[in-house]
Structure formats: C-alpha cells, structure tokens
C-alpha positions in Angstrom: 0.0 0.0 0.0 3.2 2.4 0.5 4.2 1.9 -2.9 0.7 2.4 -4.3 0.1 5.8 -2.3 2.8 7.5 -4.2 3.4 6.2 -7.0 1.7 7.3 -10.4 -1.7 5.6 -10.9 -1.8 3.0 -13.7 -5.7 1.5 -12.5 -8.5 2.9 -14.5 -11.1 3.8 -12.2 -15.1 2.5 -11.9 -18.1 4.6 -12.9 -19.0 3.7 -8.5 -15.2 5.0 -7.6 -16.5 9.1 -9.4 -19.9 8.9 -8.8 -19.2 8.5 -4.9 -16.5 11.1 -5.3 -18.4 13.5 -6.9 -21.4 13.3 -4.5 -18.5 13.8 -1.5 -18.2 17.0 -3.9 -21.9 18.0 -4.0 -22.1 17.5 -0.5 -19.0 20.3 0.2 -20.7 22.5 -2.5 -23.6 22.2 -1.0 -21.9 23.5 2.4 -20.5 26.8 0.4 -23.5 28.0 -1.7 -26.9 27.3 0.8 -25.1 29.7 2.9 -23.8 32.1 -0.1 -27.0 32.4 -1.8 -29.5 32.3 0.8 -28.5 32.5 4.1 -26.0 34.7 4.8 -27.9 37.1 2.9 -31.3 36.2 4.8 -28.7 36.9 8.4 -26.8 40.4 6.9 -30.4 41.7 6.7 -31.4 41.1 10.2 -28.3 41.9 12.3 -27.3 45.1 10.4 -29.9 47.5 12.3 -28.0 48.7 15.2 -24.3 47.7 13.8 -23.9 50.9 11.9 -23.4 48.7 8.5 -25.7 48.3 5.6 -26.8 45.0 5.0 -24.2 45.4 2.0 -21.3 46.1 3.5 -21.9 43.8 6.5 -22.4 40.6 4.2 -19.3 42.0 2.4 -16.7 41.7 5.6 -18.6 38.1 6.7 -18.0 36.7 3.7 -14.2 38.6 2.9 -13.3 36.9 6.4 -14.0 33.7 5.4 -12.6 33.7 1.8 -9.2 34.7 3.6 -9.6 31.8 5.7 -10.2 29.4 2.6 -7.0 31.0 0.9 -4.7 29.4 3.3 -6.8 26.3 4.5 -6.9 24.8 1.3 -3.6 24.4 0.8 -2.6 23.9 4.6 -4.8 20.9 4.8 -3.6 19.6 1.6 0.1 19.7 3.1 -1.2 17.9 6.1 -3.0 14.7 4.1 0.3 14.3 2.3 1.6 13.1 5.6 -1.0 11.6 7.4 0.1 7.7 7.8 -3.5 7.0 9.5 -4.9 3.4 9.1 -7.6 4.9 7.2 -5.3 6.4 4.3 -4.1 10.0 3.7 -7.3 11.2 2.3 -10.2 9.8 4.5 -10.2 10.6 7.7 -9.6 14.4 6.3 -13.1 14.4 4.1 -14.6 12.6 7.2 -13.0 15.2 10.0 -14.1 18.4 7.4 -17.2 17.6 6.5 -17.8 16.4 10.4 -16.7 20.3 11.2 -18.9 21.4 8.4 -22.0 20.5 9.5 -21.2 21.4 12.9 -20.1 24.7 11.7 -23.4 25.1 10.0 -25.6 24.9 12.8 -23.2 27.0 14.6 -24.4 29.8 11.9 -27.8 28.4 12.8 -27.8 29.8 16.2 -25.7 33.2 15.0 -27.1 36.0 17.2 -25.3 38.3 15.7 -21.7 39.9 13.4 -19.0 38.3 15.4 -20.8 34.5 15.6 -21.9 35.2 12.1 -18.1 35.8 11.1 -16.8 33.2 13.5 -19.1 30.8 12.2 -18.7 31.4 8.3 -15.2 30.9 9.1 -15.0 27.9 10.5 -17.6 26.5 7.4 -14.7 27.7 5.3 -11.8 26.2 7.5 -13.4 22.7 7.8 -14.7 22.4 4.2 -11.6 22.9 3.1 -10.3 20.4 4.4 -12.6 18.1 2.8 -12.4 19.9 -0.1 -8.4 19.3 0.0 -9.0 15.9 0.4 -11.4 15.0 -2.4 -9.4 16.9 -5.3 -6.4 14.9 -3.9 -7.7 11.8 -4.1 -7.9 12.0 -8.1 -4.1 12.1 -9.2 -3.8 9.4 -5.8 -6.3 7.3 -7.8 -6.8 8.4 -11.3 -4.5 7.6 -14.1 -3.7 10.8 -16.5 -5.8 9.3 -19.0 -8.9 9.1 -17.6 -8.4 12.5 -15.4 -10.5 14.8 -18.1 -13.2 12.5 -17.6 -13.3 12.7 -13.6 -12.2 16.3 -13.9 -15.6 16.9 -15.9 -17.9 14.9 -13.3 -16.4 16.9 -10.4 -16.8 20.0 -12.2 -20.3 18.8 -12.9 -20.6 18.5 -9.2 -19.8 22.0 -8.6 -22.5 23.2 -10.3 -25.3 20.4 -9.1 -24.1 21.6 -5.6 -25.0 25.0 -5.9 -28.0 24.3 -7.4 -28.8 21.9 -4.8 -27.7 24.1 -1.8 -29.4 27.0 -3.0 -32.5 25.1 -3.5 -32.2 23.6 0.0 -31.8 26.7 1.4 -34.9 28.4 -0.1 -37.1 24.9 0.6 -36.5 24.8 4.3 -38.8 27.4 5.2 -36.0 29.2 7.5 -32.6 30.5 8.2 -32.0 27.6 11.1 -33.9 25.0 9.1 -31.8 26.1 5.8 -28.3 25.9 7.6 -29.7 22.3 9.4 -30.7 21.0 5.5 -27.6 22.1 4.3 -25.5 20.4 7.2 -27.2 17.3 7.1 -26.8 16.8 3.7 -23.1 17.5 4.0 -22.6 14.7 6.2 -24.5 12.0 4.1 -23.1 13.4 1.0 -19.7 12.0 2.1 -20.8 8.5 3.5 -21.0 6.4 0.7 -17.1 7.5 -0.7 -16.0 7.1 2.9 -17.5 3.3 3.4 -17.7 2.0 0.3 -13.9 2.8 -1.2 -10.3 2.2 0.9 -8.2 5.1 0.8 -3.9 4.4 0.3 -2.4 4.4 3.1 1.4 5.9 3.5 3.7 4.5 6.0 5.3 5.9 8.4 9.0 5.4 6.7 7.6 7.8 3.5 6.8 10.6 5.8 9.5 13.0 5.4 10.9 14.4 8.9 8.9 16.9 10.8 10.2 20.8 10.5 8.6 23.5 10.8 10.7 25.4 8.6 10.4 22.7 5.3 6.8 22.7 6.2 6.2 26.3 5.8 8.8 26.7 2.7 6.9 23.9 0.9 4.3 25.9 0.0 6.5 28.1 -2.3 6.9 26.2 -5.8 9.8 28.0 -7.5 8.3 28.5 -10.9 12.3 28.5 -12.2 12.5 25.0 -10.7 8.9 24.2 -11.7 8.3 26.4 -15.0 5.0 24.0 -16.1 3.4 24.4 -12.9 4.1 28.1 -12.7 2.9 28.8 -15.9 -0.4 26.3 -15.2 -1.5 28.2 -12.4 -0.5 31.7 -13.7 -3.3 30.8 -16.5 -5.9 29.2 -14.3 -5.6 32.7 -12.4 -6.1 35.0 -15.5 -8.9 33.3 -16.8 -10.6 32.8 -14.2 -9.9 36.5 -13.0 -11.4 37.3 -16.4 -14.5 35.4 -15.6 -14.7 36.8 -12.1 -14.5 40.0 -14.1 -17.5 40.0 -16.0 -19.2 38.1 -13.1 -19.0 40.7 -10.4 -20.9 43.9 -11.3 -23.2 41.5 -13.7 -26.5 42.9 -11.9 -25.1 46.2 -12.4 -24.8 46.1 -15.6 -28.0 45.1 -16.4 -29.5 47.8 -14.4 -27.9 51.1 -15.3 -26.2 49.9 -18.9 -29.0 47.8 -20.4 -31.9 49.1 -18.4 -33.6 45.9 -17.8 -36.9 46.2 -16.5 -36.4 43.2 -13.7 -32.1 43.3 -13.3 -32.4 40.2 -10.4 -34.6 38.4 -12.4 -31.8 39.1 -15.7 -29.1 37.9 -13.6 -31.0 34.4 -12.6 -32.2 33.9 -16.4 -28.2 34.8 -17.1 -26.9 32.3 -14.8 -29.4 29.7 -15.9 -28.5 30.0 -19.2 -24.6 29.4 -18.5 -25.0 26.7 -15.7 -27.0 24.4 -18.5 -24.3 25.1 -21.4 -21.6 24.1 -19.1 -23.4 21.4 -18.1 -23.3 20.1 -21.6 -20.2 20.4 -22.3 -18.2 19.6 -18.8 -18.5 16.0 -19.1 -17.8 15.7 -22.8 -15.0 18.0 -23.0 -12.8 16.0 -20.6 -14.1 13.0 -22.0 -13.0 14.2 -25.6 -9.3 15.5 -23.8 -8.7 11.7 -22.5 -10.0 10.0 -26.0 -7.2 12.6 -27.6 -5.0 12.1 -25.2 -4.2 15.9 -25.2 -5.0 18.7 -23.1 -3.4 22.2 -24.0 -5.4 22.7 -26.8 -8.4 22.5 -25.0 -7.4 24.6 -22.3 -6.1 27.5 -24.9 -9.5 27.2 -27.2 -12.1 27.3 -24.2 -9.9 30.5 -23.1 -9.9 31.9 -26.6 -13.5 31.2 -27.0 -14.2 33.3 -23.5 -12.4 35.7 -24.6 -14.2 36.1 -27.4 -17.3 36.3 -25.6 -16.1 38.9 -23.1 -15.0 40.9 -25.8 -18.5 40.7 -27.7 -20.4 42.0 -24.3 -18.4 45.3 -24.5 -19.4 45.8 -28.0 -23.4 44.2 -28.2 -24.3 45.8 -25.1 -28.4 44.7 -25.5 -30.4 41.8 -24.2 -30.3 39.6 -26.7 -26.2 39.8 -26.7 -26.2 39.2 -23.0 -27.8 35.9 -23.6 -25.3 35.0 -26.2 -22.7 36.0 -24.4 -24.0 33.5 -21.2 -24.6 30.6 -23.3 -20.8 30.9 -24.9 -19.4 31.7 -21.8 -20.7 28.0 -19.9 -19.8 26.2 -23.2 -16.3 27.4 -22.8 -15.9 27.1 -19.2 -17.5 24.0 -18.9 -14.4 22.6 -21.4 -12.3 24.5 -19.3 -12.8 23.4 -15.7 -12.8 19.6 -16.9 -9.5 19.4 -19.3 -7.6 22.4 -17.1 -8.3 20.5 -13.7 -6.6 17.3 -15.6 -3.7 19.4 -16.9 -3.4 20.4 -13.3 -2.8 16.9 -12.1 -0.6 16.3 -14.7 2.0 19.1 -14.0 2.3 18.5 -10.2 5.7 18.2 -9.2 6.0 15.3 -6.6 3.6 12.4 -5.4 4.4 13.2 -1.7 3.0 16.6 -2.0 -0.3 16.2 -4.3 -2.6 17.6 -1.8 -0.1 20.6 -0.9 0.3 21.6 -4.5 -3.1 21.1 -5.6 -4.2 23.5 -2.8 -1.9 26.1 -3.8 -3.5 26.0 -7.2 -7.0 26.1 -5.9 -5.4 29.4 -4.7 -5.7 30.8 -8.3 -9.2 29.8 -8.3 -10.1 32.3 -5.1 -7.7 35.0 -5.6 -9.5 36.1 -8.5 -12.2 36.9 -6.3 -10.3 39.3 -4.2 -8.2 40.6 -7.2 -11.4 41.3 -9.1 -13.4 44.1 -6.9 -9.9 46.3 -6.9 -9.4 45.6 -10.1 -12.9 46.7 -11.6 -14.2 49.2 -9.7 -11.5 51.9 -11.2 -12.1 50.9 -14.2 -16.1 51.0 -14.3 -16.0 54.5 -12.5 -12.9 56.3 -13.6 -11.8 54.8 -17.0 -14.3 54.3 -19.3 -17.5 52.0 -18.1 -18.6 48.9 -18.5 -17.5 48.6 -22.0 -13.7 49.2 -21.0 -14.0 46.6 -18.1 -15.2 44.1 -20.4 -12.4 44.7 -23.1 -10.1 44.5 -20.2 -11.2 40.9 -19.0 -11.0 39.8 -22.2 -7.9 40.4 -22.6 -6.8 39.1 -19.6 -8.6 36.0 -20.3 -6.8 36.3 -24.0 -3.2 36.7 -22.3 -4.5 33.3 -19.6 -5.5 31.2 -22.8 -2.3 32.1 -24.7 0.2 31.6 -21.8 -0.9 27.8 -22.3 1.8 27.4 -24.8 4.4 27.9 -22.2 3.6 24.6 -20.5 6.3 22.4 -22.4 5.8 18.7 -20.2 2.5 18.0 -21.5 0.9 17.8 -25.3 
C-alpha cells in the first residue's frame, strides 16, 4: 500500500469510484453556496440594524473573512493529508474530520445572534470544508491515471454546479434561516458517506513521511516557478482566466441595471446564470471525455480561453439583451471545457507524489484569488476609465493573455 500511495496511478477507475466522489463534492458544495446564496444574505439583513453597516457592506466583511480563511486552508490541509500515515489512508479521515466540522459549523451559523458569531461561524464553514475539499481533489491524481483524469475532472466540475444548485434550493425549501443551515449540514454529512464506506483510501507509511520541521513545512508551499516552470505557468493561466470570468461576473446585476436598463435586473441575472449553468453542463463531461479519448489537453485549455475571450470581448461591444444571452450561453460552453480538461492538466503538471494535496491546494489558490483581485481591479475601471465597455475589453484580454500563456507549458501535449 506504501508503494501504491505514491506512485503514479496506472488502474482505470469505476463509474462507482467518481460517482461516490463526486457526490463527496456535491455534498461540500452544498456546504459553500446554501449559505452564499440564501442564508447569509437572509442573516446580513437582520443583524445590520443597530451595527452601523448596511446589509451590504456587512455581508461583504462576513463573507471577505472567510474567503481569507479558505485561501490558506486549502492548501494547509492539503500539506497535512500528504503526511498523514493514519490506518484509514491519507485522504479519508480528512473528508470525514471536514465535512464532520462542516456540518457542525453550519448549525453554529444556525444559532448566530449576531456579526461576530456570524463571522466566526462562516469561518469555521470555510476552514473545515476545506479540508474536505483538499482531500477529495487529492484523491484524483492518488487514484486516477492521467488518461482518464479529463473525464473525472468533468464529473467533479459537474458536481460544482449540481451543488450550488442543490444548496441554494435547500436553502430556499427549508422554510427558515436555522432550518436552511440544518438541510444544508445534514446533507453534508451523508453526502460523504458512501465515498468514505464503500472505497479504501492508500495508506502511507510511516517510513515515506519526510521528517517533521517547521521550517520545510512552511517553505513547501513556495513552488519556485524557475524549478517548476509548467506548474508556474499552469496556475498563472488558471488565475487570468478565471480572474477574467470573475470580471465579468462581479458587477453583472449592475450592468443590467444602469447599462441595459432591464426592467427586472435580479430576475436578468437568474435567467443569465441559468443559461450558462445548462451550457456548461453540456459540455463539462464531454470535454474531458474528448481530452482523455485525444490524449491531449493544452489545446483544449487555450480554445475554451480563446473562446471566453471572445465572448467577453463581444459584451463590450453588443451591449443589449439579446447579446447578453449569447454571451452567457458561450461563456458556460467554454468554461465548462475549461474546468474539466484544465483540472486534468493540473494533475498532470504537479511536481512530486508526496506533496499532491499541498500543490493542488496552492492552485486552488488561483481559483479564489481572483475573487479578491477582481473588486480592486474593476471598480476603477467601471467609475474612472471608461465603463462597463472598458471593463469588459479589459477581462478579455486578460482571459486572452491566460489562454495564450498555455503554450508555455512544455511537459505535456
């Protein structure tokens, strides 16, 4: 089992292994958006009377709080299942322990009776599912052999989306802030059950643990990109496209409101997000299906980012309805190529088997930077320098510069 928990995968896994994987995912999804898209919300609004905040601004530090705690969890956690030699694997009792503290966490948030346990308790939702979350996207270049990675990558990707579908709906059917936060928790545990029971992690023994410092443990987490140029250059273009999405994304309602002067902006936004969440759907599966059949993944990677780009670029210049909708459908088609065949490319430019979970934390890091980067980047640009039109010309060309940069990745086709 030593040999097997570090060495590269070679065992094609079953349609049981990712469907029990992906629900773990749904399940941690799940966790994130109830909370995102109902609840918090649902809480900002009752505790900001009497705190001197808007509703706004309030949800706006509870929620910046937390995605600072995610940015270093993710990858903290990861370093610590590379070295658990636990009878249970390196993996398991990580999903079992965040999930555990998920749900609890939740119904911590339950009870909030006001800012601080409100912050405190989003917190902790974002420190224990990430340590799930670690886990799970570990487990794949543990298990899964490159070939068949575009393939998983698109079912988990797939699970991203069913989770927020499914949290947000669980949140909204409850009939309550406590009964939303109780669904959500509840499903978080079961969601991981059957992936816990039903498949043995690989364990790592004691003798492949590399000695305990506190100074390697901490440098670890820098990756020179002069020692590591692929991965450097893979997570420098998972970070500008998906800054470029996060881009167009953020001032969306907006937008609609004062640029297109829609009669019903919230209502745009959900038709909007609708439209992409079913054209990525379609194509999320099938692209990393189509990457492993290849046996290829950059030019996947730098065509969905062209074709985003693209897009962007077309909502700065057919500002109406009509080319909002077009825009949205484009947009999921790309992405949903994207998050399947890039997530495989990941996997296959990690530098070391000991340190999968580490590494792939640090480039979930590019995933949430984005959404920090973004606000500081955008507003300027949208009040100072030229609108909505140059803030979209801008994020296409940083998705452009993202989707281009793929070429610099020389270890893999």
């Amino acid at each position: 089992m030593t040999v097997d928990a570090l060495a590269e995968p070679t065992e094609r896994v079953g349609r049981g292994w990712t469907a029990a994987l992906s629900l773990a995912n749904v399940a941690i999804w799940v966790g994130w958006y109830g909370p995102l898209q109902i609840l918090l919300a649902q809480q900002a609004e009752d505790f900001a009377p009497g705190t001197g905040m808007s509703k706004e601004t309030l949800l706006a530090w509870v929620t910046g709080a937390g995605a600072a705690v995610s940015l270093a969890a993710n990858p903290f956690f990861g370093a610590l299942s590379d070295r658990t030699t636990a009878r249970w694997g390196r993996r398991t009792p990580w999903i079992v322990a965040g999930a555990a503290g998920g749900a609890l966490s939740l119904l911590l948030l339950a009870g909030a009776g006001g800012l601080w346990a409100m912050a405190v308790g989003w917190s902790l939702v974002q420190l224990t599912l990430n340590a799930a979350f670690a886990a799970v996207t570990a487990a794949v270049p543990d298990r899964v052999p490159r070939l068949q990675r575009g393939a998983v990558g698109g079912w988990l990707g797939a699970a991203q989306i069913l989770g927020a579908v499914a949290g947000t709906g669980l949140a909204t059917a409850a009939g309550g802030i406590a009964a939303g936060y109780a669904a959500c928790a509840v499903f978080v545990t079961v969601g991981v059950l059957p992936y816990v029971l039903r498949y043995p992690d690989l364990r790592l023994g004691a003798a492949d643990r590399p000695a305990w410092s506190w100074r390697s443990f901490a440098r670890g987490f820098w990756l020179s990109p002069r020692r590591h140029p692929d991965f450097g250059w893979a997570w420098l273009t998972r970070f500008l496209i998906n800054l470029s999405n996060a881009l167009v994304i953020l001032y969306l309602l907006y937008y609609l409101r004062d640029r297109l002067h829609h009669d019903d902006p919230e209502q745009g936004v959900l038709i909007l997000t609708a439209v992409d969440s079913v054209a990525l759907l379609a194509t999320v599966v099938v692209g990393g299906v189509w990457s492993d059949r290849v046996g290829r993944r950059k030019p996947f990677v730098r065509w969905s980012g062209v074709l985003m780009a693209a897009a962007t670029a077309l909502l700065a210049v057919w500002q109406t309805w009509a080319g909002a909708i077009v825009v949205a459908a484009l947009l999921g088609v790309a992405l949903g190529v994207f998050m399947s065949v890039d997530f495989a490319l990941m996997t296959d430019v990690l530098p070391e088997a000991r340190d999968r979970g580490k590494d792939l934390g640090v480039i979930n890091v590019a995933n949430a930077l984005p959404q920090v980067a973004a606000p500081a980047l955008a507003a300027p640009i949208v009040t100072h320098l030229g609108g909505y039109r140059m803030l979209y010309l801008v994020a296409a060309a940083v998705g452009l510069a993202g989707a281009v940069l793929v070429g610099r990745i020389r270890g893999v086709d």
